[in-house]
N, C-alpha and C positions, 0 to 999 in steps of 0.2 A: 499653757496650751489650752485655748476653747474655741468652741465654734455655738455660735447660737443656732437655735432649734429650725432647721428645716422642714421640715416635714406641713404637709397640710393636712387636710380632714381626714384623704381617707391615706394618710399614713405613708404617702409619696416622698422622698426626696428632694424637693426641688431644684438642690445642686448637689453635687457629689464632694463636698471637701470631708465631712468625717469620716465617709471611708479612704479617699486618696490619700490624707494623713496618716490612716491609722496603718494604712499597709505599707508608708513611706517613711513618716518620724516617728509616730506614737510608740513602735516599736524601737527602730532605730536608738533615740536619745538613749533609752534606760540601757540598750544592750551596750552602749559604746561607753557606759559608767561603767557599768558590770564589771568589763572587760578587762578593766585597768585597775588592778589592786593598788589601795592606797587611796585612791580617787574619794570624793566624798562631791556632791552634788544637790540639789534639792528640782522638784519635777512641780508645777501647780499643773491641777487640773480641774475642768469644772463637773458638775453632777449632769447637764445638760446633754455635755459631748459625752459621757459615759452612758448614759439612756442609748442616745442614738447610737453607741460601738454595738448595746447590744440588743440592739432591735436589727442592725444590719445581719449581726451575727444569727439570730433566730430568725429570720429570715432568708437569709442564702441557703440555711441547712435545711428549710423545709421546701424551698425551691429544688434542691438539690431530691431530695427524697421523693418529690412529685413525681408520675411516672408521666402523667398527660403534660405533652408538651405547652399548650397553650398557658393551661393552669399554671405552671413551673412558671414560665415567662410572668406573669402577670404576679407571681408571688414576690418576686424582686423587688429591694427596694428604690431603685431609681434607674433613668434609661441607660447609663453608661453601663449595667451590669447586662441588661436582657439581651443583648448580643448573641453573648457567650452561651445562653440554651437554645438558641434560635438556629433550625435546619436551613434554612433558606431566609432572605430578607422579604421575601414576598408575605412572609409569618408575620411581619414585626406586627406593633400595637398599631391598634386602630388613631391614637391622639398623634402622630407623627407622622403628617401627610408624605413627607419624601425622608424617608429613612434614610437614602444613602447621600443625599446632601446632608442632614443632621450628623451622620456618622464623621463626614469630610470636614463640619466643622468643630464638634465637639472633641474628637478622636485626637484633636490638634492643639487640644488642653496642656500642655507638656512646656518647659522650658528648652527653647529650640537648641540653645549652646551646650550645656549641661545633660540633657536628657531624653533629646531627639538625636544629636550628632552624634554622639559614640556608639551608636547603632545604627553599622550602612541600612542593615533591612528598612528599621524604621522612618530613617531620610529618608529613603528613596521613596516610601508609601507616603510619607505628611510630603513631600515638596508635591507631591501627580495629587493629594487631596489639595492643597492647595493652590494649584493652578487652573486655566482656564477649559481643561480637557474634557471634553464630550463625557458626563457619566455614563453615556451607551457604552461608550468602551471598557465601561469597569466594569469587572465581574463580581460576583457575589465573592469571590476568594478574596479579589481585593481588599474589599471593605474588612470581612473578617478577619485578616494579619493585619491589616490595621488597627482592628478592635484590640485587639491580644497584642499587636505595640503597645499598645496604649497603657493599657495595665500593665505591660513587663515593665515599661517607664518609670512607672508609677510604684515601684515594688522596690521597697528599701536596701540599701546596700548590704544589710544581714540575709538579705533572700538572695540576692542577684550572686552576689560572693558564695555563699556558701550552704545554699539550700542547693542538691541534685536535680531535682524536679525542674525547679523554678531557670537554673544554669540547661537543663534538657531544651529547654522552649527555645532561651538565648539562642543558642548553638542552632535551633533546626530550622530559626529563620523565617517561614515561609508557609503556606500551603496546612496551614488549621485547621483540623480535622474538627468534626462536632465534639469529637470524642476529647480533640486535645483541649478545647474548649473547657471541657464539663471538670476535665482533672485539674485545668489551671483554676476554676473558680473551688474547686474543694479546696485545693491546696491553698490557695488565698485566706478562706475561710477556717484550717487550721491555726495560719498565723494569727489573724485574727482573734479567733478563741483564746488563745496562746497569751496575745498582745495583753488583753483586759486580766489577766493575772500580773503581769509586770505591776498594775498600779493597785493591786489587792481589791480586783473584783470580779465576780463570776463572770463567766462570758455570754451569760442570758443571764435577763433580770428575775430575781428568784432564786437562780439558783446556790450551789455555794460558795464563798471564797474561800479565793488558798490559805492555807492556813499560813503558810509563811513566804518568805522570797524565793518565786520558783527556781527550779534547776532549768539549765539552758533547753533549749527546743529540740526534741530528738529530730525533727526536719532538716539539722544541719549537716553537714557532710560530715564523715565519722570519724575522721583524725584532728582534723578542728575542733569538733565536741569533746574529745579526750582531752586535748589540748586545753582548750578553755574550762575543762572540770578539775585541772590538775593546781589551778591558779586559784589562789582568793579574789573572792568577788571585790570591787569596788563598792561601795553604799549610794544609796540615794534614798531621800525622803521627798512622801509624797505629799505636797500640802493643796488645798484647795480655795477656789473662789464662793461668792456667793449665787445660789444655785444654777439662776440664769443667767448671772455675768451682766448684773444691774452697776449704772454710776451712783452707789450709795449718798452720793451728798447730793445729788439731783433728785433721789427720791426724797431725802429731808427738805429739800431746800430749791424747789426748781428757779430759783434767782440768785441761787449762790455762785454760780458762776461770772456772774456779774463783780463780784469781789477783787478778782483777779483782775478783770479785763478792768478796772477802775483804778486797781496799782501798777498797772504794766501799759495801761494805754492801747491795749492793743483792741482792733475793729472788734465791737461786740452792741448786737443787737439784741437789746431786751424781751425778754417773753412775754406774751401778752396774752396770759393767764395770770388767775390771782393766787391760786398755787395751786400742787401737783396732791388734790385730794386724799386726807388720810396715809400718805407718803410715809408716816413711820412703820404703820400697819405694814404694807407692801416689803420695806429694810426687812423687816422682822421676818414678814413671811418666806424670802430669799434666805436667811440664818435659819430658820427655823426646818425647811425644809432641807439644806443643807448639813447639816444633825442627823436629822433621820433618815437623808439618805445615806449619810457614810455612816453611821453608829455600828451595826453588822455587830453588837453585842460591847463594841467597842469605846471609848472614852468618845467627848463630844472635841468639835474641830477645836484644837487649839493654836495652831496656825497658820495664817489667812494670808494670801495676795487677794488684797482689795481690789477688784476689777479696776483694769489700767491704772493702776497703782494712785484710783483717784480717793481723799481724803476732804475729811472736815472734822471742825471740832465735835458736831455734832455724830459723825460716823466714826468718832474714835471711841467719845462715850457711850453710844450703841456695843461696839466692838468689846469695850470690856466689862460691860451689862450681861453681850453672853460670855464671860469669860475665856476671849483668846487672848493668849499670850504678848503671840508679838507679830509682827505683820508690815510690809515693807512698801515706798512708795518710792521718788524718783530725787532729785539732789536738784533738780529746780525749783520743787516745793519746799524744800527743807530751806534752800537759799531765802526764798522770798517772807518765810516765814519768822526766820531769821533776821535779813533784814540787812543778812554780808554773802559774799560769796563764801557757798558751802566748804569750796576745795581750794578755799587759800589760807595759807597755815595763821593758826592765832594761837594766842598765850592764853593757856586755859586749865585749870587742875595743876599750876607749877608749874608746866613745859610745856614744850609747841609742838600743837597736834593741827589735826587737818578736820574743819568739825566733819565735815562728809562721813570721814573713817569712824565714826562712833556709835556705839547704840545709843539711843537716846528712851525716854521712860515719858509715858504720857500722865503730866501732871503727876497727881501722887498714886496712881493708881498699879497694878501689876504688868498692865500693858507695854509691851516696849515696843518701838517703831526702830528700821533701820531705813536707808537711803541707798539707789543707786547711783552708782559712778557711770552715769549719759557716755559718757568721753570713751570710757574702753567698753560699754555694751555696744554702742552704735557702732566701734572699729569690729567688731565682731558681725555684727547683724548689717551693714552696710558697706565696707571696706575689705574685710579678710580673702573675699568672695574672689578677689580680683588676684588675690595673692598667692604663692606657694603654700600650703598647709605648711609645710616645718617652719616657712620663714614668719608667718603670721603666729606660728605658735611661742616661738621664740622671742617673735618681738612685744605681743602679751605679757610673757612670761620676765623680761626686762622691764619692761614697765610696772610690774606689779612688786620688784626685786629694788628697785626706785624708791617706792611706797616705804618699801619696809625700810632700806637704809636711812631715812626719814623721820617715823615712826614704829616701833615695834609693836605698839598696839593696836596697831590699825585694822577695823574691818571694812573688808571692800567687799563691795555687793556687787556681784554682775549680773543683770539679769536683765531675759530680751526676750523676744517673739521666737517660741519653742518649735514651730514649725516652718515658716513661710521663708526664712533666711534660705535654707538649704538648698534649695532649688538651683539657688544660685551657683555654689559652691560646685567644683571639679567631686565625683560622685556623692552627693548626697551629703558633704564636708566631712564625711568619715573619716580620711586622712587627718585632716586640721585637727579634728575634734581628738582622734586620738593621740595626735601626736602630744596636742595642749593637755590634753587630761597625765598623760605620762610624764610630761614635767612637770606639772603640777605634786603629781603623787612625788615624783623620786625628789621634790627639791628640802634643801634645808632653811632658806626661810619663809617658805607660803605653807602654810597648813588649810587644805580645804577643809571647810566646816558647815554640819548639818543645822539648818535654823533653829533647831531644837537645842541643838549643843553653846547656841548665838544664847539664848533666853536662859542657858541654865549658866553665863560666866558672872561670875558676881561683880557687881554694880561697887564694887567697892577696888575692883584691879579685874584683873587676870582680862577683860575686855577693854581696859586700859577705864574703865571709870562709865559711868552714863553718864547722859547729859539729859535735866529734868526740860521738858517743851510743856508749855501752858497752853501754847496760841498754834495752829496751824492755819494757814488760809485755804481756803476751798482749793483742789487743782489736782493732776494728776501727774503722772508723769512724762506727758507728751507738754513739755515748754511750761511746765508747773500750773498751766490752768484748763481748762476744761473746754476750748473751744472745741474741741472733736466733735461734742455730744452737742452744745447750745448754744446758742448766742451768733445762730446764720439762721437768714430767712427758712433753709431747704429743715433745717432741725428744727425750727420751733413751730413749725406747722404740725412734724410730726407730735412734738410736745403737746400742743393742745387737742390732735386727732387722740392720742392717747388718754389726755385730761379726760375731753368728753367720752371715751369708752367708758372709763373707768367710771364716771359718774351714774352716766346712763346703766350700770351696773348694780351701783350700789343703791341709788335707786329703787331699784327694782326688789333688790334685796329686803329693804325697809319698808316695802309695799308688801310682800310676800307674795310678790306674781310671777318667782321665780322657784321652785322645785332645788332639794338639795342634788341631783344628782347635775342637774344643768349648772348647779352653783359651780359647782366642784373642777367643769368642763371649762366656765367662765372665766375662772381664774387660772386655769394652764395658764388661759391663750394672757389671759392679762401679764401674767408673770414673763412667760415666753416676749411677748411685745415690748418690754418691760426693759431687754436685754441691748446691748448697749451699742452691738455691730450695727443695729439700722438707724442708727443716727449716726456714728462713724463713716459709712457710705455715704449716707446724704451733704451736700453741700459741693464748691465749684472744685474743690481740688481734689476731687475723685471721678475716674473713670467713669463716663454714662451707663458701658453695659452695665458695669459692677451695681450704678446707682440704682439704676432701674428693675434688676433681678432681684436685690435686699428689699428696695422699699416695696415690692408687691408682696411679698412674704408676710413683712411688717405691716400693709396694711388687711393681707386675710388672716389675721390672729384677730384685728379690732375688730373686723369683718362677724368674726365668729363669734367674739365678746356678745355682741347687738341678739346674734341668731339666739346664742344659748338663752339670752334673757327672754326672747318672745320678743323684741323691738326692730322697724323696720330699720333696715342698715341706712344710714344717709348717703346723701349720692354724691357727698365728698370724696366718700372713701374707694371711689369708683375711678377716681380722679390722680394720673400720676405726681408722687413729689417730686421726680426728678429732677435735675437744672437738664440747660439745653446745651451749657458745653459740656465739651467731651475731651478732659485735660487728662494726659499720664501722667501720675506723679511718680516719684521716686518707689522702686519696687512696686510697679503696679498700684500702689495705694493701700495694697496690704499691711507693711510697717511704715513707722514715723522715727525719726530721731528724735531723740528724749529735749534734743535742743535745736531750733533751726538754725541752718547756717549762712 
């Protein structure tokens, strides 16, 4: 789960995904482990999307506490919330010339099949925002049950199911009072708070974490909470990325991408920089800050999902520099590193195993790496969506029953995009998810296992053996190389608008015509620019809006790099990267399959 840093200068939003996630999966996944005794699962998340859970969180509460309305509205942190304190639309904010067009198209954020349809009220409000109807004829009531659809949409199947409050709104349809306004955004705001303990941290920055795995949310309906307190919890472990959710071997190596695209042939246009200045500094500073932001008294990260599961030799020996353990990438880099196909059985250790299924040990060091299995994440994150929850969980659960009749030592890694799948999915894939998680726990030959529990099986059995890897090639887990982030026109502009930030910075540095507090400002935005979603959007096989809302983000962080140093911004950066088509890819463009087809 991450979302890189929205937010601009003065502390704005500029899309609303960390909180629509946070009130829709962030919660959701961990409670639908919980749920299920037996269950064992692992959650990544980054320090990034944690800032901004609780900056949203310290901020709706003092919006909420404000008495002047104007003040309250303006304390919010982005426009999909200021709605909800708003007496009239005549109130809204001055940057929003026609609020209730903005409302009609924003308000329409939602997945129409999943998430609009199983609410008449809601249809019936998105299909009149979305047609050709005079807005003279809309009233202010309008738009506000619209508003308040929108966010009930948006509100996880643990709120819609079995939160009072949240199930009160469902049921009354219609006709929003300010008042019902102001309790749905508190009540939001409890979950919220609530959510940021699931993953062991305070729900404002500062304050304290829980000391241990909370107890469920007294917000839920009260025979359910009994119920679910009478069961043992499921486990999950919570591991993290590096802070911004950087392509670590692009910071080592901004031409190591090219490695891949020259064994695989695949279209890849050269960078045309001479490299990505001081780039270890930067690795370091992503670990380094990531330490101190989880430490909270606690042990340093010991294990890592490498932002999109990308790898190098050089970002393994970083990795067990800071000593982490173990840390996982995708089975089409292991293949290619390799040199066989990962997941076709070979004679190896005596008997025939599947190498995919194995821990492997980076060189001779402590570090171990595992691999996922592309083939049952993607039926998960691209296919199940289509299917019955029992019958996708079942037919999982055969496949995974396969493995083992096979091999008994086999570890299989499944792991995929923690938020964006769902939407898709019949409510919020809570069914699938539970049903998969229940035979998981109650079966006799799958044992879920915590990555923690993966690092401690000795290397000599009980993991069925490691296997030693000297060499991996630069890639990640989207088709084992790296073209996401480099090697297309639209990404290596951004590569060298970043280059020159970052020079023009350090620069300045070395001159001393920079101030440590502007130093300090400097490098957010560098670090935040740094981060790996705005080169993911850039390029032809993504969505224009998508392209054009990331890369202006992306380029006011470099924007701010220039400001903080005292240097005029250049009037590149003024300049959009986007391409000029405007292609849907599969799921919006939000996830990839690990392999294309």
């Amino acid at each position: 789960m991450h979302q890189p840093d929205y937010r601009d200068n003065s502390g704005e939003f500029m899309l609303p995904w960390v909180y629509l996630h946070a009130i829709k999966d962030y919660i959701d996944m961990p409670l639908n482990i919980a749920a299920n005794p037996g269950m064992k699962a692992n959650i990544n998340i980054t320090p990034v999307l944690i800032d901004q859970w609780q900056d949203y969180n310290y901020r709706i509460e003092n919006a909420i506490e404000e008495k002047n309305e104007d003040k309250a509205v303006s304390i919010l942190p982005d426009r999909f919330l200021r709605p909800l304190l708003l007496k009239t639309l005549d109130r809204a904010a001055a940057d929003i010339s026609d609020i209730r067009l903005w409302m009609s198209d924003h308000y329409r954020w939602a997945n129409y099949e999943q998430m609009v349809s199983r609410f008449d009220d809601y249809k019936v409000l998105y299909d009149l925002a979305s047609s050709d109807i005079n807005r003279r004829y809309l009233n202010d009531a309008f738009y506000f049950d619209l508003c308040v659809w929108f966010h009930l949409s948006w509100c996880g199947e643990w709120m819609k199911k079995y939160d009072p409050v949240i199930n009160y709104f469902i049921r009354k349809g219609s006709n929003f009072t300010l008042d019902d306004r102001r309790l749905l955004l508190k009540r939001l705001l409890e979950w919220m708070k609530y959510g940021l303990s699931l993953y062991g941290f305070p729900a404002v920055k500062g304050g304290r974490p829980p000391a241990s795995f909370p107890e469920y949310p007294d917000m839920l309906e009260k025979s359910r909470l009994k119920e679910l307190n009478a069961k043992k919890k499921g486990e999950y472990e919570i591991t993290f990325s590096p802070h911004y959710h950087p392509i670590m071997p692009l910071l080592l190596d901004v031409h190591c991408g090219g490695v891949a695209a020259q064994m695989t042939g695949i279209a890849y246009e050269p960078v045309y920089i001479e490299n990505y200045r001081d780039g270890i500094e930067s690795a370091k500073r992503h670990l380094d800050s990531l330490n101190e932001y989880y430490s909270y008294g606690k042990d340093k990260i010991r294990a890592l999902w490498p932002s999109e599961g990308a790898l190098s030799s050089e970002a393994l020996d970083l990795f067990d520099e800071y000593g982490i353990n173990i840390c996982a990438s995708g089975e089409e880099l292991l293949s290619s590193s390799l040199g066989v196909n990962a997941r076709q059985p070979a004679f190896m250790q005596g008997k025939n195993i599947i190498p995919l299924y194995r821990i492997y040990k980076w060189k001779n060091t402590g570090l171990k790496i595992i691999f996922r299995d592309s083939g049952l994440s993607d039926l998960i994150g691209f296919t199940y969506a289509k299917w019955r929850g029992d019958d996708a969980a079942n037919n999982l659960t055969h496949k995974l029953n396969a493995v083992d009749d096979f091999d008994k030592d086999a570890i299989v890694s499944i792991i995929l995009d923690g938020e964006n799948a769902w939407e898709y999915y019949y409510e919020n894939g809570f069914y699938f998810l539970n049903d998969l998680y229940s035979l998981l726990s109650s079966s006799v030959k799958i044992n879920p296992v915590l990555l923690n529990e993966v690092f401690d099986m000795d290397c000599g059995g009980g993991g069925g053996g490691c296997i030693k890897l000297d060499y991996i090639m630069p890639g990640s887990w989207v088709n084992g190389n790296l073209r996401m982030w480099v090697g297309e026109e639209q990404k290596n502009k951004a590569w060298a608008l970043l280059n020159e930030a970052k020079n023009a910075l350090s620069d300045s540095i070395q001159k001393g015509t920079i101030n440590e507090k502007n130093i300090k400002a400097a490098v957010k935005n560098l670090m935040a620019a740094e981060g790996s979603d705005w080169f993911w959007w850039l390029g032809y096989d993504s969505p224009l809006f998508s392209q054009s809302s990331m890369e202006k983000i992306f380029r006011n962080f470099l924007k701010n790099i220039y400001l903080s140093a005292g240097i005029p911004v250049p009037e590149k950066l003024f300049e959009s990267l986007s391409s000029s088509k405007n292609i849907i890819a599969e799921m919006g463009g939000m996830m990839k399959r690990g392999h294309e087809e």
